[in-house]
C-alpha positions as CSV (number, residue, x, y, z in Angstrom):
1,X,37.4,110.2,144.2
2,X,40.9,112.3,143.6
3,X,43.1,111.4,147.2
4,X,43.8,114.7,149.1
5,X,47.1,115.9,148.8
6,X,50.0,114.6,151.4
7,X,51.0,117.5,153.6
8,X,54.2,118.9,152.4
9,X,57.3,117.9,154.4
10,X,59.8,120.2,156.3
11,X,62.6,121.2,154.5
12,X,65.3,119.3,156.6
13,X,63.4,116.3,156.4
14,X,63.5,116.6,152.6
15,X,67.0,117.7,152.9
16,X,68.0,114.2,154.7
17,X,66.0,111.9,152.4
18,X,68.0,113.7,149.4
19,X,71.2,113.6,151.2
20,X,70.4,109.6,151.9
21,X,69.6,109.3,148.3
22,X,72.9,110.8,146.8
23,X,75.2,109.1,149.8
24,X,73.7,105.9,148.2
25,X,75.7,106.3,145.3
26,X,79.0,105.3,145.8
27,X,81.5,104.8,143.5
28,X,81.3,101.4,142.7
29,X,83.5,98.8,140.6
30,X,82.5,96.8,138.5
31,X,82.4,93.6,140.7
32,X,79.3,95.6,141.6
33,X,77.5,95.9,138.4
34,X,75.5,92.8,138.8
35,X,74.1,93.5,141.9
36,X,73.5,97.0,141.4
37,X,71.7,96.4,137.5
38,X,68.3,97.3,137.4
39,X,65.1,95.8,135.8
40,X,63.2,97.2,133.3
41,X,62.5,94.4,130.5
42,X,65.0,93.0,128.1
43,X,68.2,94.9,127.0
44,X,71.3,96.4,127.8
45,X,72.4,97.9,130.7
46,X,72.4,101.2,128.3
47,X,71.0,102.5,125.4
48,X,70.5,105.1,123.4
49,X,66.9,106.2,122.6
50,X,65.3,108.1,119.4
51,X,62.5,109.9,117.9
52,X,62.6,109.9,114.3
53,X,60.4,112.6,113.1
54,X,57.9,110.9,110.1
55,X,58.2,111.8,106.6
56,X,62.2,112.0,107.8
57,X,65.1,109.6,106.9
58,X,66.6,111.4,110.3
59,X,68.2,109.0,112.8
60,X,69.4,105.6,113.4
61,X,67.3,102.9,112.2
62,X,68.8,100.4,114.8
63,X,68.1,102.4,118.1
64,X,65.1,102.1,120.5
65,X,62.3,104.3,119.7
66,X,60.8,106.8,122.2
67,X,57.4,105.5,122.6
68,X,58.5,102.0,122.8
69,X,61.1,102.8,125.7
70,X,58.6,105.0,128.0
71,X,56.3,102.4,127.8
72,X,58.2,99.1,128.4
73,X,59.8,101.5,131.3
74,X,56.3,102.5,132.9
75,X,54.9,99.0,132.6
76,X,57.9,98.0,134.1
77,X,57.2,99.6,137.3
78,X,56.4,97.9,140.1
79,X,56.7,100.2,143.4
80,X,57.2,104.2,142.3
81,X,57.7,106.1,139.0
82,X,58.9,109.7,139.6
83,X,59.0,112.0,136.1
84,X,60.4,115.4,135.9
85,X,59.6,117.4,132.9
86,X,59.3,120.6,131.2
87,X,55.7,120.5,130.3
88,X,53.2,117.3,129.5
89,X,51.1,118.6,126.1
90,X,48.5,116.0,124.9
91,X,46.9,115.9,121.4
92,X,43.8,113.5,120.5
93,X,44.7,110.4,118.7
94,X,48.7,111.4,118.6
95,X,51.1,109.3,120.8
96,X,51.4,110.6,123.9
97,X,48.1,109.2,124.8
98,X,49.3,105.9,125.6
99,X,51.9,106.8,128.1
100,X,49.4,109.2,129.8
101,X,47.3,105.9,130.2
102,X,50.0,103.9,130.8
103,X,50.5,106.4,134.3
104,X,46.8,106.0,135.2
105,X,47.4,101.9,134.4
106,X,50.5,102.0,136.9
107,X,48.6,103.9,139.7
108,X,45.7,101.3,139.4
109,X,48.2,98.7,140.3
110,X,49.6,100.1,143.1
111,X,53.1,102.0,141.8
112,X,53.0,105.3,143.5
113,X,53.6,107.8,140.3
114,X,54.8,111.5,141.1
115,X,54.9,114.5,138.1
116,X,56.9,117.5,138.2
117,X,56.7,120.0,136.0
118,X,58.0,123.5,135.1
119,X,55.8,126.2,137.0
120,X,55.5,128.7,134.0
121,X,55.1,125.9,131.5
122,X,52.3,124.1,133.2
123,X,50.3,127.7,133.3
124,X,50.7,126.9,129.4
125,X,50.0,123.5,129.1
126,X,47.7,122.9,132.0
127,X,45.3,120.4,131.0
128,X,46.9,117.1,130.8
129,X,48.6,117.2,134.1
130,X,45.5,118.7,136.3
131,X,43.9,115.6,135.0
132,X,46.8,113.2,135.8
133,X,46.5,114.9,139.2
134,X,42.9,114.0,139.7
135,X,43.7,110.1,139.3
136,X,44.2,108.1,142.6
137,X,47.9,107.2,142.6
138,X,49.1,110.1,140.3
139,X,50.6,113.3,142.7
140,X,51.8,116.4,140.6
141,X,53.5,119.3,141.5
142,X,55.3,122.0,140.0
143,X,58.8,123.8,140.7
144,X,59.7,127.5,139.9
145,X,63.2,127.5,139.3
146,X,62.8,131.3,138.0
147,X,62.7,131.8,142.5
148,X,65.2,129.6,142.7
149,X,67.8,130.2,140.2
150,X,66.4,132.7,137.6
151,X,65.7,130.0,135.3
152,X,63.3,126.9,134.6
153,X,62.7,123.0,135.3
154,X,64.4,122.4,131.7
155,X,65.2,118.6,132.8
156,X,63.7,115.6,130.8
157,X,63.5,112.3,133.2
158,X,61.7,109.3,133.8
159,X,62.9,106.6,137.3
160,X,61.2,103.6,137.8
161,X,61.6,101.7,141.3
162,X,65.0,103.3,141.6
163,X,66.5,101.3,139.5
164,X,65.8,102.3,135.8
165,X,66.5,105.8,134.4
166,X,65.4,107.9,130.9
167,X,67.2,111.1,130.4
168,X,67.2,113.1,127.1
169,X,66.1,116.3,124.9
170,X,62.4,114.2,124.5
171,X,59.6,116.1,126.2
172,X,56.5,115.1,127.8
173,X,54.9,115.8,124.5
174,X,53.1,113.7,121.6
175,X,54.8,116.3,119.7
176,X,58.4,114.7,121.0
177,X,57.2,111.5,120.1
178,X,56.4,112.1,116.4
179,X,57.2,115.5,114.7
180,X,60.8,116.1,116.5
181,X,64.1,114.8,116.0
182,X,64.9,113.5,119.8
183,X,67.9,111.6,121.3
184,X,67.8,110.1,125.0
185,X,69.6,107.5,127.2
186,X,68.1,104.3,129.3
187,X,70.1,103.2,131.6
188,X,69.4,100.4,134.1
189,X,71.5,100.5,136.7
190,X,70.8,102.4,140.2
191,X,73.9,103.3,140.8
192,X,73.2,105.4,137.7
193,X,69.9,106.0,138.9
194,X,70.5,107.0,142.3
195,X,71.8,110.7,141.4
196,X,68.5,111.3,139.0
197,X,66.3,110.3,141.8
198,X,68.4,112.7,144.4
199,X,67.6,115.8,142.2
200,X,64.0,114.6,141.4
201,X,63.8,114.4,145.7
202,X,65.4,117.9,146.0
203,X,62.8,119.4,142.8
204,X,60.1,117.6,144.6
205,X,60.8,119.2,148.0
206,X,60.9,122.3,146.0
207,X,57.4,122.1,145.0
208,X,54.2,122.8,147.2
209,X,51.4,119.7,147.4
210,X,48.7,121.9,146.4
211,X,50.4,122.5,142.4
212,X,51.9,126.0,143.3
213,X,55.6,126.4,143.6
214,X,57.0,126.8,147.2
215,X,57.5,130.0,148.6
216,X,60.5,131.8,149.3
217,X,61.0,130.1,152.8
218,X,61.1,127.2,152.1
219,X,63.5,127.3,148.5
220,X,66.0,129.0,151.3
221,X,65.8,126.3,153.8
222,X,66.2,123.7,151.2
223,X,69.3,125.8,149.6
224,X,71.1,126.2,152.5
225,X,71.2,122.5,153.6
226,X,72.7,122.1,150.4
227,X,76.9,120.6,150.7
228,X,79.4,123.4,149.5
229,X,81.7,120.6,148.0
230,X,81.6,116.9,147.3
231,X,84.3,114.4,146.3
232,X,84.0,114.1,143.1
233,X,81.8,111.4,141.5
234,X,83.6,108.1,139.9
235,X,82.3,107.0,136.6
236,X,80.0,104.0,136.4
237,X,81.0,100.9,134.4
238,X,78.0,99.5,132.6
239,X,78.9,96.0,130.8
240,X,77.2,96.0,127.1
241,X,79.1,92.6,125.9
242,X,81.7,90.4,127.3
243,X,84.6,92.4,126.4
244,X,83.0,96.1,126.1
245,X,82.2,98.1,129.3
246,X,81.0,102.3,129.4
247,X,81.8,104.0,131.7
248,X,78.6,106.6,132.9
249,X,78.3,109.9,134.9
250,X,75.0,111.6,135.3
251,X,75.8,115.4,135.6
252,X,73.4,118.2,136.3
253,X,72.6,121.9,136.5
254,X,72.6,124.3,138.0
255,X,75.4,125.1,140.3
256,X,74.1,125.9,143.3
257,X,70.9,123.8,143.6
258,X,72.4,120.7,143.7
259,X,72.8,117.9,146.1
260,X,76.2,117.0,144.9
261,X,77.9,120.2,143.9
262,X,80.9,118.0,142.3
263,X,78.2,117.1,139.6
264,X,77.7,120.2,137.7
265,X,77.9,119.2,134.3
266,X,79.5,122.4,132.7
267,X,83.0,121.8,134.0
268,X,82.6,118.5,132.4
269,X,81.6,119.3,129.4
270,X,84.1,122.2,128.9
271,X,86.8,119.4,129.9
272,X,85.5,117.2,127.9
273,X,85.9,119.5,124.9
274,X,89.4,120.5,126.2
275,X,90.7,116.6,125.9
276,X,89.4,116.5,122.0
277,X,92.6,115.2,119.8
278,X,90.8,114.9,116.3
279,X,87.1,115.7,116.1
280,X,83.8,117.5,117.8
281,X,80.5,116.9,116.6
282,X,77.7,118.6,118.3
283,X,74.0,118.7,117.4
284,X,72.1,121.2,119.7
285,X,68.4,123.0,119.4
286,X,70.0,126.6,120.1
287,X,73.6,127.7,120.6
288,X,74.9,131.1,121.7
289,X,76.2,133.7,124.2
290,X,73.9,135.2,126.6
291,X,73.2,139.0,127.4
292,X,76.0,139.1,130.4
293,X,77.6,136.1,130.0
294,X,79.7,133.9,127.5
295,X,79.3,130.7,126.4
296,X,82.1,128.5,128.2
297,X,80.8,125.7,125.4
298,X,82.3,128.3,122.6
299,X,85.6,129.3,124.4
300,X,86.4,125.3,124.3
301,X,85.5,124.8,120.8
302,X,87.5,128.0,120.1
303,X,90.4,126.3,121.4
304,X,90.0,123.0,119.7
305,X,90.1,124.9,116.8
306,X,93.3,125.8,117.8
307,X,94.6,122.6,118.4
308,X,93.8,121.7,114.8
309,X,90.9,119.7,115.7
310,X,87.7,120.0,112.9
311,X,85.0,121.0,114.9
312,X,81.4,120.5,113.3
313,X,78.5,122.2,114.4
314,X,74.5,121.6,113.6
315,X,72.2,124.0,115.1
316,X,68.5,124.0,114.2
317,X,66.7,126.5,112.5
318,X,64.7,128.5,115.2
319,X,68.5,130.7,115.7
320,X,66.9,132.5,113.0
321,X,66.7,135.7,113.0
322,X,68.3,135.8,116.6
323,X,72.1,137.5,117.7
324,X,73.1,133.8,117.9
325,X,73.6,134.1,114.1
326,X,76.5,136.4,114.9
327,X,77.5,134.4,116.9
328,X,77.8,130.7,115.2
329,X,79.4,132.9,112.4
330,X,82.4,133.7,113.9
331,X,82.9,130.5,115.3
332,X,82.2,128.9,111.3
333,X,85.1,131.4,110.0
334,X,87.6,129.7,112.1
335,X,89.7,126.8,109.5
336,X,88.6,123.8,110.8
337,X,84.9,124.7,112.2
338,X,82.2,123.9,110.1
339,X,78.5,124.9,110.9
340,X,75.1,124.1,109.5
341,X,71.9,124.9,109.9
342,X,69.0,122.2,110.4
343,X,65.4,122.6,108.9
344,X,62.9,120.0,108.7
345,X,60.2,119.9,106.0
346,X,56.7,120.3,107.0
347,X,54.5,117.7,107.9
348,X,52.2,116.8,105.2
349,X,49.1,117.0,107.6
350,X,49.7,120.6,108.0
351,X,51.5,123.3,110.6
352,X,52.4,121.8,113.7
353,X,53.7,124.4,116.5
354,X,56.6,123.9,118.4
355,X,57.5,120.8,116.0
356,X,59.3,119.6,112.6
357,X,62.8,120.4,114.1
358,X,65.9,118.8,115.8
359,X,65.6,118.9,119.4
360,X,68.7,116.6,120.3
361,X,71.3,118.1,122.5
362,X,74.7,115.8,122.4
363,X,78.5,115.9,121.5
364,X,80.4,113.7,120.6
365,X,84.0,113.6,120.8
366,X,87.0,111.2,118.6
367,X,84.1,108.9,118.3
368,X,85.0,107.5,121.9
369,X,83.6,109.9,124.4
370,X,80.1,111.1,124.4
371,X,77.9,114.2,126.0
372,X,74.0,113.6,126.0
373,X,71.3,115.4,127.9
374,X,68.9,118.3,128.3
375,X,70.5,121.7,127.9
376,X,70.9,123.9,124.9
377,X,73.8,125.1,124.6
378,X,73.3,128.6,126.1
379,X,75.3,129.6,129.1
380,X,71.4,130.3,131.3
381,X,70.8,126.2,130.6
382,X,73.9,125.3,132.4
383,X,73.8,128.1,135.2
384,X,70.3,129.1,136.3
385,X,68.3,125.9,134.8
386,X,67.7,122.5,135.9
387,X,68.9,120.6,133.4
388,X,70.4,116.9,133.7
389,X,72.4,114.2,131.0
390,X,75.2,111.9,131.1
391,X,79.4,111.8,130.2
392,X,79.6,108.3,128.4
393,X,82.8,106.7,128.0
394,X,83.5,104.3,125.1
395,X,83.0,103.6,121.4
396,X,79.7,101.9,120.9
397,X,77.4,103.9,122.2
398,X,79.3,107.1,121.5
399,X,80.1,106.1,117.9
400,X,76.5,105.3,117.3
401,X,75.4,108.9,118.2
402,X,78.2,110.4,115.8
403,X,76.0,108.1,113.3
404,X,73.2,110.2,114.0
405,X,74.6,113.1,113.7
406,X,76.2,112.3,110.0
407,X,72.9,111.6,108.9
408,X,71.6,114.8,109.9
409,X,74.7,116.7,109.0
410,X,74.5,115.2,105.2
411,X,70.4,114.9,105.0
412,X,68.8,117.5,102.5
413,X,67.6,119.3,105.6
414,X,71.2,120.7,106.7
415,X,73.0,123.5,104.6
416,X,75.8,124.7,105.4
417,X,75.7,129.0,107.4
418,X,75.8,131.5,105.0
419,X,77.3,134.5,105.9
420,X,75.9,137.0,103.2
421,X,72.0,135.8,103.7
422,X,69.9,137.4,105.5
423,X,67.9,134.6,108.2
424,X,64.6,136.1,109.0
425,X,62.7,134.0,112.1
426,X,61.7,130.9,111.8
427,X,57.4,130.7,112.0
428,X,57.3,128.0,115.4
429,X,54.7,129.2,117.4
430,X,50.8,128.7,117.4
431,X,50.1,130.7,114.5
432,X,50.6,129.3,111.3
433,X,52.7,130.7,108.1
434,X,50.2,132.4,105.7
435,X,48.1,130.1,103.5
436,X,49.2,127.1,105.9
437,X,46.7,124.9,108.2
438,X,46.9,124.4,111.6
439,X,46.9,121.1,113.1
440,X,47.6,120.2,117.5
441,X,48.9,122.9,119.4
């Protein structure tokens, strides 16, 4: 029998547990590492994580796949497991099946599990999660950020026990798991963790027990026990060999909804740019300016250009036939900017919506400093979205991304912008082109 829902708390009891939860954060040295390293099954203290879409040669043979990682990480578990997501889409047979089993496994066992989804999207996908919500153990709720910030619950996450942390462009979605180029982070580490699992306590709070978004009163209660400033977080060091230490900070959006102002990640990511000496690479789903406001993320490249640094861009193909064409062709007429446009081949089993593209969302910069998360690079993702990644300092893992990106920047799928062609929409949604067959949805 499904448990009845827990009676929502009051917002300045949410407000202190989230307050709690991003105090417990310090910023910690790295005689602390060993105490503060999570759990979570055999590996590095950080990694990155990959889809490699099938019938590809797209990604890095050597990194952790998706699947693999979500389930080591939920069968992991042993106390709580708190996910925040877009949307959960299911298919029969395809791979997100096991993790949705996984869940129900974890909750049989005792691990108290929360869900928390996008409001709009879950009137979409509604299926999967309702019945997630039916199974003892399992809570959902969902989160409208369109009250809250005039945006959505964009944010891709996964916490287990506090202690082990997934952030990255991958979905809740067997379609992110097979048919889409993805790119994510594991970290195990709560001091790492610990600012993930304040936003997922804020989102939560948000979000009304009986899977409807909280009203109006309670978004404003929440909002104004909110900081104005904080101090400024210190990078993490993470150890991955004697000898070669990362240094992480998990940054989120958007300003004004969060409970540590000082880590809205635009700022960073603009300064980030700004301290480029050679090279940019950046691989992001979408890339533009919006209606009333620029792109920060283009201003920065801009002046990189400037500085004489080459700048490559790889944008997938759903900018089609939108003003961000414009947009990406102005920046590829600077000297050293180079962009290219990404399309996958189809799937041999037929049209798949919403799938056969590159969803990864990093930068990376002089192969030592690396961007990764959940935002598009659109200025609405960074100021009226949730969104959330990490700033990774150092070569390993940052030079392994830039490997990804080369082989997507040289693969058969990436040709360079034209600017005499005319780039009618890409066909994404649920109907198929002409003469193709469906499959999933």
């Amino acid at each position: 029998m499904p448990r009845r829902p827990t009676p929502p708390r009051p917002a300045s009891r949410a407000l202190a547990l989230v307050v709690a939860v991003a105090l417990a954060c310090p910023a910690a040295g790295a005689a602390d590492a060993a105490a503060a390293s999570g759990r979570g099954g055999p590996g590095p203290a950080i990694r990155l994580v990959q889809t490699r879409p099938v019938e590809t040669r797209l990604g890095e043979r050597d990194l952790a796949p998706s699947l693999e990682t979500w389930l080591a990480l939920i069968r992991g578990a042993r106390a709580t497991l708190d996910l925040e997501h877009f949307y959960c889409s299911d298919w029969p047979g395809e791979p997100l099946r096991p993790v949705l089993d996984a869940l129900g496994d974890a909750a049989a066992r005792g691990v108290r599990v929360r869900l928390l989804l996008d409001a709009r999207m879950h009137r979409t996908y509604p299926r999967p999660a309702d019945s997630l919500g039916r199974v003892p153990g399992i809570e959902v709720r969902v989160v409208d950020f369109a009250r809250i910030a005039g945006g959505v619950q964009h944010g891709k996450m996964m916490i287990a026990d506090g202690e082990v942390v997934f952030v990255g462009s991958q979905n809740l979605d067997w379609r992110a798991l097979k048919h889409i180029h993805e790119l994510g982070v594991l970290v195990r580490d709560r001091r790492v963790a610990a600012p993930f699992a304040a936003v997922f306590e804020l989102d939560w709070a948000a979000a009304d027990t009986s899977g409807r978004a909280a009203g109006r009163d309670t978004v404003a209660a929440l909002r104004a026990a909110l900081p104005d400033a904080g101090p400024g977080p210190s990078p993490v060091p993470l150890a991955l060999a004697r000898g070669d230490t990362v240094r992480v900070t998990p940054v989120f959006s958007p300003r004004g909804f969060l409970p540590d102002p000082a880590r809205w990640d635009l700022p960073r990511l603009v300064a980030l740019l700004d301290g480029a000496r050679r090279e940019i690479v950046v691989q992001t789903l979408q890339y533009g300016h919006g209606r009333e406001e620029r792109l920060a993320l283009d201003d920065a490249l801009r002046r990189a250009a400037a500085r004489g640094v080459r700048v490559r861009l790889l944008v997938s193909d759903w900018v089609m036939g939108s003003r961000s064409v414009a947009t990406l062709r102005a920046l590829d007429s600077l000297a050293t900017v180079e962009v290219r446009l990404s399309t996958l081949p189809a799937w041999s089993g037929g049209y798949i919506p919403f799938a056969r593209v590159e969803h990864c969302k990093y930068a990376v910069v002089d192969g030592e400093r690396l961007w990764i998360g959940t935002s598009n690079w659109e200025p609405g993702y960074f100021t009226a979205s949730r969104n959330m990644g990490l700033v990774i300092e150092g070569r390993t893992l940052a030079r392994q991304a830039r490997r990804v990106f080369e082989t997507s920047w040289r693969a058969p799928s990436a040709a360079p912008l034209r600017h005499d062609a005319d780039y009618p929409p890409k066909v994404r949604g649920e109907q198929p082109p002409p003469g193709a067959r469906a499959y999933g949805g």
